[in-house]
PyMOL CGO cylinders between C-alpha atoms (Angstrom):
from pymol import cmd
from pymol.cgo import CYLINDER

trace = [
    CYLINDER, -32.78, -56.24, 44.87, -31.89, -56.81, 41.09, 0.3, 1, 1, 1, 1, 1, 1,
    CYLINDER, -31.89, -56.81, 41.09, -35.44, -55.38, 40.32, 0.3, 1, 1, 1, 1, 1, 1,
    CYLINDER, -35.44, -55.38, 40.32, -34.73, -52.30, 42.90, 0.3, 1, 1, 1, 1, 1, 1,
    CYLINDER, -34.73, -52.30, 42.90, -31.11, -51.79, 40.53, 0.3, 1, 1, 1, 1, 1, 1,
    CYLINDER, -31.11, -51.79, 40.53, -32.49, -51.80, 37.21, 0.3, 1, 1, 1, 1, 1, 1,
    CYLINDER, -32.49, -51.80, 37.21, -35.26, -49.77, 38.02, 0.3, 1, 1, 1, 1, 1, 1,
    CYLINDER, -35.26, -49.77, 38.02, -33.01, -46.90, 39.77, 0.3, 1, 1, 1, 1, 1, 1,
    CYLINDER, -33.01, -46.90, 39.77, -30.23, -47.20, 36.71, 0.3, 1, 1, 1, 1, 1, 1,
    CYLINDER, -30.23, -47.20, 36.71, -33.71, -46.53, 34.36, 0.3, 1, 1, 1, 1, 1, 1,
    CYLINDER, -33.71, -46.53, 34.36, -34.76, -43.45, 36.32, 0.3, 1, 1, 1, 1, 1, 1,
    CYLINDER, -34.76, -43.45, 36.32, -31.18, -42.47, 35.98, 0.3, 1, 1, 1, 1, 1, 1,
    CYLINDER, -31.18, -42.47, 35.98, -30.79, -42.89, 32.48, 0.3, 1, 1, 1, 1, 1, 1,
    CYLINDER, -30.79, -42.89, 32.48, -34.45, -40.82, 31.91, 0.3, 1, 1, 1, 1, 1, 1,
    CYLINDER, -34.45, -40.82, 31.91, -32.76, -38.03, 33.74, 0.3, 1, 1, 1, 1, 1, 1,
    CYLINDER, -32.76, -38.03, 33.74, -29.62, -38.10, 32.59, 0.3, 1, 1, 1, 1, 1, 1,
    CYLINDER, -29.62, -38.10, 32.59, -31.33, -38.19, 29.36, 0.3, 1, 1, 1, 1, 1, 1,
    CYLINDER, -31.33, -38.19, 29.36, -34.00, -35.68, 29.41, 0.3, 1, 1, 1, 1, 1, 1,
    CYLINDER, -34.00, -35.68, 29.41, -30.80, -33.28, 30.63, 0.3, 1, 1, 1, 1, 1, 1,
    CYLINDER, -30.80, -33.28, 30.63, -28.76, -33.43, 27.66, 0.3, 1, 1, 1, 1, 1, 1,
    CYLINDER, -28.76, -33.43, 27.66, -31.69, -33.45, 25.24, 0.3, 1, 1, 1, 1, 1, 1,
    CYLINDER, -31.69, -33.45, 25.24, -32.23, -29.45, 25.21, 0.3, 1, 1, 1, 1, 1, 1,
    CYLINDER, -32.23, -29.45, 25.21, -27.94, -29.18, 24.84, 0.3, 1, 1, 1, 1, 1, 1,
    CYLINDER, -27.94, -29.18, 24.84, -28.27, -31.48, 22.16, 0.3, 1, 1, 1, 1, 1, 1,
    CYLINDER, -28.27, -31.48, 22.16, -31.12, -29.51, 20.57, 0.3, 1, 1, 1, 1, 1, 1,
    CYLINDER, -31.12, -29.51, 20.57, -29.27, -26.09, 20.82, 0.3, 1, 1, 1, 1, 1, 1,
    CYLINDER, -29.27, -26.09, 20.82, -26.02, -27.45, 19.25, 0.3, 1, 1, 1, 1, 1, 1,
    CYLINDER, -26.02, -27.45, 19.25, -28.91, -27.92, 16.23, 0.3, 1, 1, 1, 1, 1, 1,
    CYLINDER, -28.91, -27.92, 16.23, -29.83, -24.47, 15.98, 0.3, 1, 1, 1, 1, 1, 1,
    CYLINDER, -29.83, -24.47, 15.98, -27.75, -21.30, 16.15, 0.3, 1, 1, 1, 1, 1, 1,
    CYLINDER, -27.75, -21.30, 16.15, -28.61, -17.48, 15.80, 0.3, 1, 1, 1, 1, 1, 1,
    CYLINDER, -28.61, -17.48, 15.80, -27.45, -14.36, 14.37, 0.3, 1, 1, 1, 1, 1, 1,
    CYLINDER, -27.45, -14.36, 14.37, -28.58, -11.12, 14.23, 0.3, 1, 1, 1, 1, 1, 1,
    CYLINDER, -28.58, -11.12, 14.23, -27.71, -7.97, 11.36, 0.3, 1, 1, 1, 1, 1, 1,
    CYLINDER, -27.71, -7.97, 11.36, -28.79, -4.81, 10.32, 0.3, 1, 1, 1, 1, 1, 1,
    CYLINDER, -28.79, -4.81, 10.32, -27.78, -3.89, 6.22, 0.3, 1, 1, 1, 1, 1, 1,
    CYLINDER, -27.78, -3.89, 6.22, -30.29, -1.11, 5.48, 0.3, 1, 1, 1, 1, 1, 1,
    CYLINDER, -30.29, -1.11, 5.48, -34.03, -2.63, 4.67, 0.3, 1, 1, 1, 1, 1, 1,
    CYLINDER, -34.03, -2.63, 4.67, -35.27, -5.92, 6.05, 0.3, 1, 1, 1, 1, 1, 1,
    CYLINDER, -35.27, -5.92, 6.05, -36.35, -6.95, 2.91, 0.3, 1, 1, 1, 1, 1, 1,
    CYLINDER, -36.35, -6.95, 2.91, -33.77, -7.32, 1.05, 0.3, 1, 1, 1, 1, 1, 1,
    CYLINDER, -33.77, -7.32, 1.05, -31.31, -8.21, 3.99, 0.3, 1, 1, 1, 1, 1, 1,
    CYLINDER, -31.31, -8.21, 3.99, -34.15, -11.48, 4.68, 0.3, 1, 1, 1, 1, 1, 1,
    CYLINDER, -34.15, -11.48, 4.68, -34.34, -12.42, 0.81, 0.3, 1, 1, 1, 1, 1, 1,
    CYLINDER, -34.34, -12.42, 0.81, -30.44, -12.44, 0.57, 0.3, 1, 1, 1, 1, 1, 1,
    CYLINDER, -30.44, -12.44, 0.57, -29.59, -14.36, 3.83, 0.3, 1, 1, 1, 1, 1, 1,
    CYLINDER, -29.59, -14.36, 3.83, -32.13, -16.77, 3.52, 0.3, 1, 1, 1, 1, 1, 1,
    CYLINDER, -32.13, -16.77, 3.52, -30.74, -18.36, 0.23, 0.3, 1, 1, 1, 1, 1, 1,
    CYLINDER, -30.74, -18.36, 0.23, -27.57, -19.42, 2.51, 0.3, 1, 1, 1, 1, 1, 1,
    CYLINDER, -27.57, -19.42, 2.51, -27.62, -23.16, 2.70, 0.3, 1, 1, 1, 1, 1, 1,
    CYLINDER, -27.62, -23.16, 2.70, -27.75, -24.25, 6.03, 0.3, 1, 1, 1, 1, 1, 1,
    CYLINDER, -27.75, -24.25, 6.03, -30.15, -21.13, 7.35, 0.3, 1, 1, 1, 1, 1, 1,
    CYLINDER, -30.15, -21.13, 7.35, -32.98, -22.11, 8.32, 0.3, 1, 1, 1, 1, 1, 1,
    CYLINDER, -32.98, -22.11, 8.32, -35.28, -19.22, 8.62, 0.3, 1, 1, 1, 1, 1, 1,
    CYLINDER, -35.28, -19.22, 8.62, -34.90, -15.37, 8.31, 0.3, 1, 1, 1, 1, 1, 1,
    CYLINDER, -34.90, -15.37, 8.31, -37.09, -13.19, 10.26, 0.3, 1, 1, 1, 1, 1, 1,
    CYLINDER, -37.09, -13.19, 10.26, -37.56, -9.52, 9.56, 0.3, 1, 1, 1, 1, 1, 1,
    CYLINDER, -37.56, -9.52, 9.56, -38.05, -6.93, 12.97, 0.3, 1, 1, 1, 1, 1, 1,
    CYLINDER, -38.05, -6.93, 12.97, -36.01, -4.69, 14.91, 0.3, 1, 1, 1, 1, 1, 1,
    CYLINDER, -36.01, -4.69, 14.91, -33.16, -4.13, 17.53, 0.3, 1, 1, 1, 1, 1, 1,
    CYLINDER, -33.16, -4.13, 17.53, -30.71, -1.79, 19.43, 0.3, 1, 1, 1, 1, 1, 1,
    CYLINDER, -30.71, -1.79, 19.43, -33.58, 0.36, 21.05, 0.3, 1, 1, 1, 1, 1, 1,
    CYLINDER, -33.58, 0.36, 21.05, -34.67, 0.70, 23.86, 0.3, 1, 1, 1, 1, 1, 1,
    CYLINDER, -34.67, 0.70, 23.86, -38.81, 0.84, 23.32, 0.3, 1, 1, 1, 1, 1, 1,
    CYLINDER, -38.81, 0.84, 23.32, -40.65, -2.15, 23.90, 0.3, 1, 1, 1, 1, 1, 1,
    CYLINDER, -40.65, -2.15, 23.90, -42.57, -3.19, 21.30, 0.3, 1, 1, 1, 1, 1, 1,
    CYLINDER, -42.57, -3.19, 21.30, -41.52, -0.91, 18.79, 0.3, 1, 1, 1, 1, 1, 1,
    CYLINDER, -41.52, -0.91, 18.79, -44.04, -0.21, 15.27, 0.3, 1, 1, 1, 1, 1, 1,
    CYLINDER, -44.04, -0.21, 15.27, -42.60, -0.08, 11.87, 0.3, 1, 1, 1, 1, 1, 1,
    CYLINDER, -42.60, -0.08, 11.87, -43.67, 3.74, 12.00, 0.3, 1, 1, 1, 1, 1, 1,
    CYLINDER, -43.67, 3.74, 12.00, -42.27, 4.53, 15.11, 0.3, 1, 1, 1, 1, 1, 1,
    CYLINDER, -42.27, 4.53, 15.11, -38.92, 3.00, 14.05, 0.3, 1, 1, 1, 1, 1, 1,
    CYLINDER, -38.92, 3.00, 14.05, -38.97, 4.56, 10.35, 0.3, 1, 1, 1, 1, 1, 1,
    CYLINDER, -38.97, 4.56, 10.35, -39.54, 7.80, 12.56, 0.3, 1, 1, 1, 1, 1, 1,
    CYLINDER, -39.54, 7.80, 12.56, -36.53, 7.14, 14.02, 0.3, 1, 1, 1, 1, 1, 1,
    CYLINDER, -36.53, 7.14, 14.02, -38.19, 7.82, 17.33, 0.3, 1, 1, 1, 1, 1, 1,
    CYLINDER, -38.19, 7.82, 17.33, -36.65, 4.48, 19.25, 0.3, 1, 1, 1, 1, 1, 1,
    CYLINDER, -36.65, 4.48, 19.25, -33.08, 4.08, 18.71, 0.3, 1, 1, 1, 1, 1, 1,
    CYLINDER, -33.08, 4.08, 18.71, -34.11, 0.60, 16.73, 0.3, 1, 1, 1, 1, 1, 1,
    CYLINDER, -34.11, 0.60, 16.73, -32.42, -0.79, 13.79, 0.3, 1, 1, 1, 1, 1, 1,
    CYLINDER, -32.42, -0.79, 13.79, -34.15, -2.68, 11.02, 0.3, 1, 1, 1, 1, 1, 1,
    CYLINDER, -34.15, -2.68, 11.02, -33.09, -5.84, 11.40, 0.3, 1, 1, 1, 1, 1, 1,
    CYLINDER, -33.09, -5.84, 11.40, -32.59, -9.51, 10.58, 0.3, 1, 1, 1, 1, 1, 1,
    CYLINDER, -32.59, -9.51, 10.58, -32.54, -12.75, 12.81, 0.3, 1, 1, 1, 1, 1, 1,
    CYLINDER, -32.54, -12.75, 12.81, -31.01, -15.61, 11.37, 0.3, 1, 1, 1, 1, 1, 1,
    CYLINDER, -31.01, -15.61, 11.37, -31.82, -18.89, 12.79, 0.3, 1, 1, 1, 1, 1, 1,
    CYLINDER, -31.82, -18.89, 12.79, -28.90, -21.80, 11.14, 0.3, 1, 1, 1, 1, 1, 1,
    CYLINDER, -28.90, -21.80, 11.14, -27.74, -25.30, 11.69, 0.3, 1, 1, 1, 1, 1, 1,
    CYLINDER, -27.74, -25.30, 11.69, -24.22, -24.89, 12.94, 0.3, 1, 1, 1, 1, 1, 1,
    CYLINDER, -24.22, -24.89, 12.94, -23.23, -28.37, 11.20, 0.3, 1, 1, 1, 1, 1, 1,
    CYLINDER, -23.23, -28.37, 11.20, -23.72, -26.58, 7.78, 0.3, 1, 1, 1, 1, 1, 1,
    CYLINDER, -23.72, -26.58, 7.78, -22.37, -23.30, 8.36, 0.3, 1, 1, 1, 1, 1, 1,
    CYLINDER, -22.37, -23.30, 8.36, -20.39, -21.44, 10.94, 0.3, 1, 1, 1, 1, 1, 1,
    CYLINDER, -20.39, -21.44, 10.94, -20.58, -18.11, 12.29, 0.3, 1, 1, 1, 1, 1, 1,
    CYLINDER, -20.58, -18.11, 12.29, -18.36, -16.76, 10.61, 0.3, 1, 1, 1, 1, 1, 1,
    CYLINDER, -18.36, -16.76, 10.61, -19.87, -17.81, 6.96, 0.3, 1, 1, 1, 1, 1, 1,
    CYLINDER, -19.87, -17.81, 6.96, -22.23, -15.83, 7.61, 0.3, 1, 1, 1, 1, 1, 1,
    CYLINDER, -22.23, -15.83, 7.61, -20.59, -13.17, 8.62, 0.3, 1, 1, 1, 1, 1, 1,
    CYLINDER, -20.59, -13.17, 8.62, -18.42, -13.35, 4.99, 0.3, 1, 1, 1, 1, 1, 1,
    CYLINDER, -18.42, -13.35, 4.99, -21.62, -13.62, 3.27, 0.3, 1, 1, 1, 1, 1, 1,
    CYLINDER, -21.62, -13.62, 3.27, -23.24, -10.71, 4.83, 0.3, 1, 1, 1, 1, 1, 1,
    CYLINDER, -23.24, -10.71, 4.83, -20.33, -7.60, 4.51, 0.3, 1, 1, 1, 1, 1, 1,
    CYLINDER, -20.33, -7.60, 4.51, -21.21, -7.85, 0.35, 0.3, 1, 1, 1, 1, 1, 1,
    CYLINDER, -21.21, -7.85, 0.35, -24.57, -7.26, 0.76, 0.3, 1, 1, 1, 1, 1, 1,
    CYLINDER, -24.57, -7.26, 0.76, -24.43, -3.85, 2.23, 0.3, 1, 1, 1, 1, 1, 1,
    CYLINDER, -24.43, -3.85, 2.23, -22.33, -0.53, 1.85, 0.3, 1, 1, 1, 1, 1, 1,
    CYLINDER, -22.33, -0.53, 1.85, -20.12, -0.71, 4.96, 0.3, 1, 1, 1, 1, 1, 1,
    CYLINDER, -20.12, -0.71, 4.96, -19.14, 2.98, 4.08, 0.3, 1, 1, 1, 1, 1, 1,
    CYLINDER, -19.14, 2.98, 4.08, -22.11, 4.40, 4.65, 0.3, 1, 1, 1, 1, 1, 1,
    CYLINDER, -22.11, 4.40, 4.65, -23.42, 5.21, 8.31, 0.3, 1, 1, 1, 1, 1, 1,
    CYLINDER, -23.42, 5.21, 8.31, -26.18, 7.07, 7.61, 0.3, 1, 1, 1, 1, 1, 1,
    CYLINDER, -26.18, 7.07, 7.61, -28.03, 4.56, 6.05, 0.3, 1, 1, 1, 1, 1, 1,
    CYLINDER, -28.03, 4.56, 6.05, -28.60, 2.18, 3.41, 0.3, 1, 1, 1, 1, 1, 1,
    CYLINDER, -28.60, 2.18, 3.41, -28.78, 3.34, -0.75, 0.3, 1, 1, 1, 1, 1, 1,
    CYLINDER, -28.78, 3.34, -0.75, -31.70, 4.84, -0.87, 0.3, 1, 1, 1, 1, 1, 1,
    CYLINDER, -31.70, 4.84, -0.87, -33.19, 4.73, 2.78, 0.3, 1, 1, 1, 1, 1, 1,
    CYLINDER, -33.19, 4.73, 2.78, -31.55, 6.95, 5.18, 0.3, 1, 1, 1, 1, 1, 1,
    CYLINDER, -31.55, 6.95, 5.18, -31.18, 7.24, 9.19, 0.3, 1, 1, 1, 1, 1, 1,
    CYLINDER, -31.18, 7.24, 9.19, -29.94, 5.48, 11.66, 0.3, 1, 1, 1, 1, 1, 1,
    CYLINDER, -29.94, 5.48, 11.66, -32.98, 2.84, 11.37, 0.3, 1, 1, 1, 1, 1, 1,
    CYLINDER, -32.98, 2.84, 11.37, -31.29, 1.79, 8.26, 0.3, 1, 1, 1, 1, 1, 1,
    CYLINDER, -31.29, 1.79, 8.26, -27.70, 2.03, 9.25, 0.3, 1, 1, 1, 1, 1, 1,
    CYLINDER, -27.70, 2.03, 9.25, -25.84, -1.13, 9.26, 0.3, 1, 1, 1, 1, 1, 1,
    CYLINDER, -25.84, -1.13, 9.26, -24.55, -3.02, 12.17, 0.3, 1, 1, 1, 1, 1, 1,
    CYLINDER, -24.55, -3.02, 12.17, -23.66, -6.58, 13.36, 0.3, 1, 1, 1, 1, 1, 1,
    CYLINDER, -23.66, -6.58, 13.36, -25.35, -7.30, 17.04, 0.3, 1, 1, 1, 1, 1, 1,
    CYLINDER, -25.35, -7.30, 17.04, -23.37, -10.21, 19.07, 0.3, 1, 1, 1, 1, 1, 1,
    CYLINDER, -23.37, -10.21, 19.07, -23.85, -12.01, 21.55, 0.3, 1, 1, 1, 1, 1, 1,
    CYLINDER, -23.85, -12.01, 21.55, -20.27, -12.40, 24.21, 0.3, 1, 1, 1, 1, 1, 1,
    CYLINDER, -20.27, -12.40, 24.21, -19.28, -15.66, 22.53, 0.3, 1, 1, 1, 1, 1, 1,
    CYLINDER, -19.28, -15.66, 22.53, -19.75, -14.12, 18.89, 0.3, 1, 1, 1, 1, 1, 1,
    CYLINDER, -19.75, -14.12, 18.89, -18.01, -10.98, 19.52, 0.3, 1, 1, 1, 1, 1, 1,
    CYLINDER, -18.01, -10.98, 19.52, -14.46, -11.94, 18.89, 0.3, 1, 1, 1, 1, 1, 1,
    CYLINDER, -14.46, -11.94, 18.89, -15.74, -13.50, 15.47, 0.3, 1, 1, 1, 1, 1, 1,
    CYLINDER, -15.74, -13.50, 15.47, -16.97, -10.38, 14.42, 0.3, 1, 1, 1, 1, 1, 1,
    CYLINDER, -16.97, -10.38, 14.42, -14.15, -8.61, 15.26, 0.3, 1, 1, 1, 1, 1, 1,
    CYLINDER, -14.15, -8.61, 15.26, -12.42, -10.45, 13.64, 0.3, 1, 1, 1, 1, 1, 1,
    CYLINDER, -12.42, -10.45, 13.64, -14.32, -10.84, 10.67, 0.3, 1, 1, 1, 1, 1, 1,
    CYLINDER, -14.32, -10.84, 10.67, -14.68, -6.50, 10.27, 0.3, 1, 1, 1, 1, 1, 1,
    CYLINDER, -14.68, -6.50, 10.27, -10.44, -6.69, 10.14, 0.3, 1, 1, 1, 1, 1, 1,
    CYLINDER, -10.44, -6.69, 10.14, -10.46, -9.32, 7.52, 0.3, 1, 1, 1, 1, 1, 1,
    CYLINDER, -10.46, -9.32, 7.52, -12.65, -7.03, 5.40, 0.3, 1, 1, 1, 1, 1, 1,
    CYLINDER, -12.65, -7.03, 5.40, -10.19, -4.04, 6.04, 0.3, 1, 1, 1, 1, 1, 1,
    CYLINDER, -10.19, -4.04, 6.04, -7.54, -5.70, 5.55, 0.3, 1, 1, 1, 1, 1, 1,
    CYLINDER, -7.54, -5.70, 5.55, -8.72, -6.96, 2.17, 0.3, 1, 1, 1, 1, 1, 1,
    CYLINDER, -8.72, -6.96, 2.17, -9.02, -3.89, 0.57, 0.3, 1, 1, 1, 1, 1, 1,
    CYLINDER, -9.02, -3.89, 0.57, -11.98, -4.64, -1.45, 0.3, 1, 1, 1, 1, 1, 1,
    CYLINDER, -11.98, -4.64, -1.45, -14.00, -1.62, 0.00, 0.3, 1, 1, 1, 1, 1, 1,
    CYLINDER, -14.00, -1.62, 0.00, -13.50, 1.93, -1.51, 0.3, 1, 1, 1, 1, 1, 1,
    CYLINDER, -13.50, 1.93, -1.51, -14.03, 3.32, 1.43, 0.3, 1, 1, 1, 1, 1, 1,
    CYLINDER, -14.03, 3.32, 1.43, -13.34, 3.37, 4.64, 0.3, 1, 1, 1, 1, 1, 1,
    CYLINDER, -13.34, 3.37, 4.64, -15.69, 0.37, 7.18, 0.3, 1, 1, 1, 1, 1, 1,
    CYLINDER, -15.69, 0.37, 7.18, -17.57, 1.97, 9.66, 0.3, 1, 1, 1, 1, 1, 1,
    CYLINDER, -17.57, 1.97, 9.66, -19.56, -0.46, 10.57, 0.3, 1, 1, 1, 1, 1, 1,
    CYLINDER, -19.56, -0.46, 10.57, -20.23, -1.16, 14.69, 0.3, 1, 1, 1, 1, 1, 1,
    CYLINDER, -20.23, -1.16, 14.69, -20.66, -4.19, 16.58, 0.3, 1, 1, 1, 1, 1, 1,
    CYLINDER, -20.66, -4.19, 16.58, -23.21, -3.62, 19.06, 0.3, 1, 1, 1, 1, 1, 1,
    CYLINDER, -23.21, -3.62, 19.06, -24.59, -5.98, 21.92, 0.3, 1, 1, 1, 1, 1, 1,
    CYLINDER, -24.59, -5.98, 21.92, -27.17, -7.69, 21.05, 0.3, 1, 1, 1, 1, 1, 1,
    CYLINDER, -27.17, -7.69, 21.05, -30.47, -7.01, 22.97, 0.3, 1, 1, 1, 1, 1, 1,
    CYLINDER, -30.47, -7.01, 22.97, -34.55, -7.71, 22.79, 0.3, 1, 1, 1, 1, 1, 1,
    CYLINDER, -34.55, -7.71, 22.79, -34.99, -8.48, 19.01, 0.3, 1, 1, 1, 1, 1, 1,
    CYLINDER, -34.99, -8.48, 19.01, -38.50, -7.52, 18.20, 0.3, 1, 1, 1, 1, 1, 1,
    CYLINDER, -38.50, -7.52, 18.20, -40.65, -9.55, 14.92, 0.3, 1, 1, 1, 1, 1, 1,
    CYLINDER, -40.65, -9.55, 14.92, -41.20, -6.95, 12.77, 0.3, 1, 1, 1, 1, 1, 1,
    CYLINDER, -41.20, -6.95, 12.77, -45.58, -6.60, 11.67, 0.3, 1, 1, 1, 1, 1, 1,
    CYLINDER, -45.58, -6.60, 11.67, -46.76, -10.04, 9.82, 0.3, 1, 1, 1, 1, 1, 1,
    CYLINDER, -46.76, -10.04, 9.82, -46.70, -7.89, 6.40, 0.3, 1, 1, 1, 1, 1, 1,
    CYLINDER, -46.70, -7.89, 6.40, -43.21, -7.19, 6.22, 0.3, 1, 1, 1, 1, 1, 1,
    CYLINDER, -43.21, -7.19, 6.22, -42.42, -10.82, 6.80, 0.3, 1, 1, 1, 1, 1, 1,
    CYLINDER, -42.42, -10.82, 6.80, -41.04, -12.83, 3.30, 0.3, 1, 1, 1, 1, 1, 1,
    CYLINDER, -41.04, -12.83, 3.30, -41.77, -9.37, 1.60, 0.3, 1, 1, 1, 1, 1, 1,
    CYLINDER, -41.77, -9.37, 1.60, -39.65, -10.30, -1.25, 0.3, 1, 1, 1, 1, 1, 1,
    CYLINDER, -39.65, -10.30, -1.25, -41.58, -13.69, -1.60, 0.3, 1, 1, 1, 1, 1, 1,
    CYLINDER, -41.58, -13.69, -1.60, -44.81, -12.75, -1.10, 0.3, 1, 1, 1, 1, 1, 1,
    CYLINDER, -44.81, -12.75, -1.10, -44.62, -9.66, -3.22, 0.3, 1, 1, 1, 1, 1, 1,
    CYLINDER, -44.62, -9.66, -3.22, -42.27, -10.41, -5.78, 0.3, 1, 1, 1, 1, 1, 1,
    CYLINDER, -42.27, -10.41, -5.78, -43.48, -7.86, -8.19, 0.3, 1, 1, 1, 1, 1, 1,
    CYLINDER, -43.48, -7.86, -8.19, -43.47, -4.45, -5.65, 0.3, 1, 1, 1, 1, 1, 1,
    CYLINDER, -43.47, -4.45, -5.65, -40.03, -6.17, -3.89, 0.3, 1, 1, 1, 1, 1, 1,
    CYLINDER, -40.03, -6.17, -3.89, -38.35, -6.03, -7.50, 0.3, 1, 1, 1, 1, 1, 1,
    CYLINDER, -38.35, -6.03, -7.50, -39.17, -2.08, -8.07, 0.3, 1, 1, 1, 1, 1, 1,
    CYLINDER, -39.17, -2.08, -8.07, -38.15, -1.16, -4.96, 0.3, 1, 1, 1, 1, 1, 1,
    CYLINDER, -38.15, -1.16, -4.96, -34.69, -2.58, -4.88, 0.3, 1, 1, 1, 1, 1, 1,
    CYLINDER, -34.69, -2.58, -4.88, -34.33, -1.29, -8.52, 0.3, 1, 1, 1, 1, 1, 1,
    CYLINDER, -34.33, -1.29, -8.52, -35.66, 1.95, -7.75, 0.3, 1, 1, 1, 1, 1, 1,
    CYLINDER, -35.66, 1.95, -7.75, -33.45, 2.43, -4.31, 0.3, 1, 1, 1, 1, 1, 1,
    CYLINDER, -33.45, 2.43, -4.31, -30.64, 1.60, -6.62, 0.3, 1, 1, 1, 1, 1, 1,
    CYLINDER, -30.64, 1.60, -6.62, -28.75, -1.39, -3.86, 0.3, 1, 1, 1, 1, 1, 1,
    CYLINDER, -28.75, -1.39, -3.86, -27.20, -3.67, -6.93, 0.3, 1, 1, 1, 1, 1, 1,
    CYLINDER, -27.20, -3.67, -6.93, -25.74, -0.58, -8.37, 0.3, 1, 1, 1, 1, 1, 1,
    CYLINDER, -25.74, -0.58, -8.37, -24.47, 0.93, -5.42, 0.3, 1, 1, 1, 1, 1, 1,
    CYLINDER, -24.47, 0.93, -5.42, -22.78, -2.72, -3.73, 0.3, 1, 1, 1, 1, 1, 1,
    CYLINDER, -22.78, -2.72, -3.73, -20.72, -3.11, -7.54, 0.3, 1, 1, 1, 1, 1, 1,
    CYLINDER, -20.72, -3.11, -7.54, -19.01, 0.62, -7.12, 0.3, 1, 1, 1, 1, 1, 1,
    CYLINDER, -19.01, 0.62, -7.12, -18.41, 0.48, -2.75, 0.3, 1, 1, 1, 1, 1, 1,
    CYLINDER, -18.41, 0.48, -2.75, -16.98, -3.62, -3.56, 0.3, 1, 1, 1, 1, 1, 1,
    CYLINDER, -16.98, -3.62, -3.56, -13.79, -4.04, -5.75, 0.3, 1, 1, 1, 1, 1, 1,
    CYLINDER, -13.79, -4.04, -5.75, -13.91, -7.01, -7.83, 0.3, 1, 1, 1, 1, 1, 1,
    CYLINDER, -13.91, -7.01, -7.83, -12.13, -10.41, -6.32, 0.3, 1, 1, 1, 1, 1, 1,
    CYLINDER, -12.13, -10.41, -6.32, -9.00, -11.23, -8.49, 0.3, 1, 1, 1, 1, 1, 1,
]
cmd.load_cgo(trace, "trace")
């Protein structure tokens, strides 16, 4: 009978175990999901946060399944270049990211980003229900602050199928250093965040 007991409380404990272990391993790993004009730039600037783990380039908000870089540059899908953050909630929140990501675009400026225009480019913060109120939230802070000359227009959209952008695109910036560098000069981004943001202090 003891030998019955122990071996039941085991199998009990192995469930009971094997049940918590994927809760346990999403409390390790969070996700977030923004659009701030071209991928590129959006993953090289995210991806120094501490605590995010990865950054991966691709695109949201359509409606086309498997969308192409061409088709979306086209605007022909109703996609948004886009980045998916993938963080360790113990080392920063939600809404840290959020505070780190209105700087790094023009939240004036719907019809694009600097020097890439349409709505591929446009900016936008995609939520899930339980990070809506955050980014609310967080897009009232920033008006409130009245560091932007201008007014926000930025939306906060559902967030739907995120699709990987093409293997090329991915850690552009990285892999590419030299072409990355021109193009940000050349499309002017830098320049353009230090006249929409006012200066803190």
């Amino acid at each position: 009978m003891r030998f019955l007991s122990l071996g039941f409380l085991g199998a009990l404990f192995a469930l009971i175990f094997s049940a918590a272990a994927p809760a346990a391993y999403a409390q390790d790993k969070a996700q977030a999901v923004f659009a701030g004009g071209c991928f590129w730039c959006m993953e090289s600037d995210m991806g120094h946060i501490p605590g995010v783990l990865s950054v991966e380039s691709g695109y949201t908000g359509g409606k086309e399944k498997n969308p192409t870089y061409r088709q979306v540059a086209m605007h022909q899908t109703g996609h948004y270049e886009s980045v998916r953050i993938t963080y360790d909630p113990k080392k920063v929140t939600y809404e840290q990211l959020l505070s780190r990501y209105w700087p790094l675009i023009d939240p004036t400026d719907a019809g694009g980003q600097f020097c890439d225009r349409g709505q591929s480019y446009a900016p936008a913060i995609f939520v899930t229900p339980e990070q809506k109120a955050a980014a609310e939230a967080s897009k009232k802070k920033i008006i409130a602050s009245g560091r932007v000359n201008g007014t926000v227009i930025v939306p906060i959209l559902p967030l739907g199928d995120f699709w990987p952008a093409e293997e090329y695109h991915r850690d552009y910036a990285k892999n590419n250093k030299a072409a990355y560098d021109n193009y940000r000069r050349g499309c002017g981004r830098d320049q353009i965040l230090a006249q929409v943001w006012k200066p803190i202090g």
